[in-house]
MARTIMAR-89809 format. One record per residue (C-alpha): x, y, z; residue in one letter. Coordinates in steps of 0.5 Angstrom, whole numbers, always signed. Example, Ala and Ser with C-alpha at 12.3 -4.5 7.8 and 13.67 -1.06 7.14 Angstrom:
BEGIN
      u      v      w  res
    +25     -9    +16    A
    +27     -2    +14    S
! end
This chain:
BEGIN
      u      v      w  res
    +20   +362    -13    X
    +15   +366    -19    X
    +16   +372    -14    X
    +23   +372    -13    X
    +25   +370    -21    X
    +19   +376    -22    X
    +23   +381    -17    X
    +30   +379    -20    X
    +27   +381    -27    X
    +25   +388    -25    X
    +32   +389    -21    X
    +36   +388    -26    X
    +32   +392    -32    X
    +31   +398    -27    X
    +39   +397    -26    X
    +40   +396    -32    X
    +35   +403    -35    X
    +39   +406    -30    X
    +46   +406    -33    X
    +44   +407    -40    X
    +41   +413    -37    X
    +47   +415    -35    X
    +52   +414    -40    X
    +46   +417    -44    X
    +47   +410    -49    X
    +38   +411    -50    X
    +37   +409    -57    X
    +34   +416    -58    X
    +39   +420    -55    X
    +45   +415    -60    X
    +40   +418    -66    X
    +41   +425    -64    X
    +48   +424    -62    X
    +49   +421    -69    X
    +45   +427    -72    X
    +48   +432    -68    X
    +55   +430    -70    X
    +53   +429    -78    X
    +51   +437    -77    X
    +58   +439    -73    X
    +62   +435    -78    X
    +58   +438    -85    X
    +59   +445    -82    X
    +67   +444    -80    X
    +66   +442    -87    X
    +63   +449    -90    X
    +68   +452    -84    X
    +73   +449    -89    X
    +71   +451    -95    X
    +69   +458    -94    X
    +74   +462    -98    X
    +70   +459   -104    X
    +65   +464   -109    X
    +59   +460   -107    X
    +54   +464   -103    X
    +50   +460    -97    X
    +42   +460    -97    X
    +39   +460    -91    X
    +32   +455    -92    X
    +27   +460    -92    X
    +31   +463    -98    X
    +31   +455   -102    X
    +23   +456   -101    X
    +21   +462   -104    X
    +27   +462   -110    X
    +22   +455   -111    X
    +16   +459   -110    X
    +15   +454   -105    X
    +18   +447   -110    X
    +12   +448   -114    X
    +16   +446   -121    X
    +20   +439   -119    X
    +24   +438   -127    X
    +26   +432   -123    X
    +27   +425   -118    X
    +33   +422   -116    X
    +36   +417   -110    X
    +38   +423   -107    X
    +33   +427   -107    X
    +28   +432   -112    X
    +31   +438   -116    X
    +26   +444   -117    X
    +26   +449   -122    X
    +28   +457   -118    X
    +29   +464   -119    X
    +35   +469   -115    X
    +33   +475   -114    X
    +36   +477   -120    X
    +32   +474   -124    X
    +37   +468   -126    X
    +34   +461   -127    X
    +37   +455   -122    X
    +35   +449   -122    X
    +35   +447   -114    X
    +36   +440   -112    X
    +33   +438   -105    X
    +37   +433   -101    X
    +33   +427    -98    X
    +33   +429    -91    X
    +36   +422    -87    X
    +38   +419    -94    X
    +46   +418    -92    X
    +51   +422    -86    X
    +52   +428    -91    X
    +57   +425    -96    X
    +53   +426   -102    X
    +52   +434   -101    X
    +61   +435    -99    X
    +62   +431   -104    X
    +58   +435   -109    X
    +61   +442   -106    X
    +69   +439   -104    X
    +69   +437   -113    X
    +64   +442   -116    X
    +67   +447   -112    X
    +74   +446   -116    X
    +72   +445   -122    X
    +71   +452   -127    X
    +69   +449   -135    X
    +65   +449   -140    X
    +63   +442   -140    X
    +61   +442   -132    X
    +55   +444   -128    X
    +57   +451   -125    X
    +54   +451   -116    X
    +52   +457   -115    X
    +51   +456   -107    X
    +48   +451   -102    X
    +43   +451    -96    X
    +45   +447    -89    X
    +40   +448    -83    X
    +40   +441    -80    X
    +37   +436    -84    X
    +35   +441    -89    X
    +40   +441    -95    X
    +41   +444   -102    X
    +44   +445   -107    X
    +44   +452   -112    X
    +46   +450   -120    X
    +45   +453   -125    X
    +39   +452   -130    X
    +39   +448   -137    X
    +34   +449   -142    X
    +35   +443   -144    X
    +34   +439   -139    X
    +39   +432   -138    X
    +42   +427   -145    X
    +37   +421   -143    X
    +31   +425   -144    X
    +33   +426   -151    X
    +36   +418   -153    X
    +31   +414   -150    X
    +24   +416   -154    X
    +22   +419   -146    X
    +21   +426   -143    X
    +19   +432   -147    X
    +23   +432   -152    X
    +23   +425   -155    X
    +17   +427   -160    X
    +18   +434   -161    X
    +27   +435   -162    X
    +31   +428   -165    X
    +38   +429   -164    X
    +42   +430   -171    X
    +48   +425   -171    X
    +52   +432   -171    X
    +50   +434   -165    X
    +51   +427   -161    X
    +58   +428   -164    X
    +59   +435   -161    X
    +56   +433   -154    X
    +60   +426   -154    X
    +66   +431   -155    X
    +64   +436   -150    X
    +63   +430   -145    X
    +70   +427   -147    X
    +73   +435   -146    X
    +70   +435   -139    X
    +72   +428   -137    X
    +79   +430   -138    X
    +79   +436   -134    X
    +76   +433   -128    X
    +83   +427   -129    X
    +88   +431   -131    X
    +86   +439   -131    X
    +84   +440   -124    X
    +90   +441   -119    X
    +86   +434   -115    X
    +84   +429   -119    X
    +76   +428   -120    X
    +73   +422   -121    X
    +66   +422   -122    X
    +64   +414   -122    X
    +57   +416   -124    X
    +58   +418   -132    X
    +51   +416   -135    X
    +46   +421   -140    X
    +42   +422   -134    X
    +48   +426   -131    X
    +49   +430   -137    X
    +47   +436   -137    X
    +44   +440   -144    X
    +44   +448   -144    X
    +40   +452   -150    X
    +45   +451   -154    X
    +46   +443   -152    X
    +53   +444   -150    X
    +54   +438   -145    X
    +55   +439   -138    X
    +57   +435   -133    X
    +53   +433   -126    X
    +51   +430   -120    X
    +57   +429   -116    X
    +55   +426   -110    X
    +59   +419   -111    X
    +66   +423   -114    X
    +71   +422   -110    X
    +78   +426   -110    X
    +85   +424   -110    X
    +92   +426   -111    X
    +94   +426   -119    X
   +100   +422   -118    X
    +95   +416   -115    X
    +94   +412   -121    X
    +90   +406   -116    X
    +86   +409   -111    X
    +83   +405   -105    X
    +76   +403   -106    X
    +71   +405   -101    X
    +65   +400   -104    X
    +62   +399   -110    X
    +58   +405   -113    X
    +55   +407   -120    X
    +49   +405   -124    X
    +48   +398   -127    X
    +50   +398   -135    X
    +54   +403   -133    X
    +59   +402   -127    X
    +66   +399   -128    X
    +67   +392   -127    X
    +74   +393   -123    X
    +69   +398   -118    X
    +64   +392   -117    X
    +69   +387   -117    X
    +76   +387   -114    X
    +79   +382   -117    X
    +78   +385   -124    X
    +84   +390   -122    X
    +85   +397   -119    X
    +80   +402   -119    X
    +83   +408   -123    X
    +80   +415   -127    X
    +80   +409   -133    X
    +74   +407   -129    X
    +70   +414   -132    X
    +73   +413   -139    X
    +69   +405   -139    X
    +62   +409   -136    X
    +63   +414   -142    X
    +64   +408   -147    X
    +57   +405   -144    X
    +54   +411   -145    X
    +56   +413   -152    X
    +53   +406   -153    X
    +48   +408   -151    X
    +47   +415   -156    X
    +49   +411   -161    X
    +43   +404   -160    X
    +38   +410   -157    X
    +37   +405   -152    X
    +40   +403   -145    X
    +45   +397   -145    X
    +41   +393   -141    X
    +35   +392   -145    X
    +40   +390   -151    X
! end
């Protein structure tokens, strides 16, 4: 009886194994087939987007504009930015996407908004790599690096440069000036669901520029409730209609409440959820 249970276990097994081979259902082969579709679906996205002014870097490129990733300014959920230099001798700063973090939304997402986007108070995109799983991203470079380093008494500049109330008024203004663009200015409407000091931007002159969009998401001007595709943002930030449905519609007044938390913020010089 052992001898025949043992014997039928192994038939179906093999049966089994078999099948799977044939319809190519491995686990490994189901990955790489993913994969493989992540890539196809990102370079038919590129297809797409091609008559943009944006210049694509082969990955060797990425390594030798960053001296090899050797000046990291920064980490975030989605990778590290490095400090680089085109050939021209213009500073850009070079964010890295981490490889198998997600299906590739976070880097369309920043090319399909950024690339429709031209003002002062936005982060210019200056070109982008895409080699399989390796993925960049080319901006270009602010001195001053990001608006938290300046509110919260941390980073480089916390003990050496205290914002004046005349200057957090003008960035706040220019913030404000670029979040209106992105909803009404641009022939699709921008919503950014990630406003926070982190992702503002200062150049030399502390002109505030808007970035990171790797959880905007685009959609028609005449739309003033758009479907919510799950919630997204930062706590202490993130609107409460975006984390919860029944708080109402999400809309670009989802931004505007994400600005307000953060003026408080500029305001207080610490965050909301420590207060």
């Amino acid at each position: 009886m052992t001898v025949a249970v043992t014997i039928t276990v192994v038939l179906v097994s093999a049966i089994c194994f078999f099948v799977l081979r044939l319809k190519g259902k491995s686990p490994s082969s189901h990955l790489w087939k993913g994969k493989k579709n992540d890539n196809a679906r990102i370079e038919e996205f590129i297809a797409k987007f091609g008559s943009l002014a944006l210049n694509r870097y082969f990955y060797g490129d990425i390594k030798k504009m960053t001296n090899k990733f050797k000046d990291k300014l920064g980490e975030g959920g989605y990778g590290s930015v490095y400090k680089g230099k085109l050939p021209d001798g213009r500073l850009v700063a070079v964010k890295i996407l981490s490889e198998f973090k997600d299906n590739g939304e976070e880097f369309m997402n920043e090319v399909a908004s950024i690339s429709r986007t031209s003002h002062v108070n936005i982060v210019t995109l200056l070109g982008f790599c895409f080699e399989r799983s390796k993925r960049a991203l080319v901006y270009e470079f602010m001195h001053n690096g990001s608006l938290d380093g300046f509110i919260y008494n941390k980073g480089p500049h916390s003990q050496s440069c205290q914002l004046e109330w005349k200057t957090l008024y003008d960035i706040a203004m220019g913030i404000a000036r670029g979040l209106e663009y992105l909803h009404q200015g641009c022939s699709t409407r921008i919503l950014h669901f990630d406003i926070k000091p982190h992702n503002i931007l200062l150049d030399e002159n502390f002109c505030p520029k808007i970035s990171d969009f790797g959880l905007s998401k685009l959609c028609e001007r005449q739309e003033s409730i758009i479907a919510n595709t799950g919630a997204r943002g930062t706590a202490g930030f993130i609107a409460p209609e975006v984390f919860f449905r029944n708080f109402g519609g999400v809309s670009h007044k989802s931004d505007v409440y994400s600005y307000g938390m953060m003026l408080l913020e500029m305001i207080g010089g610490r965050k909301n959820k420590n207060i």
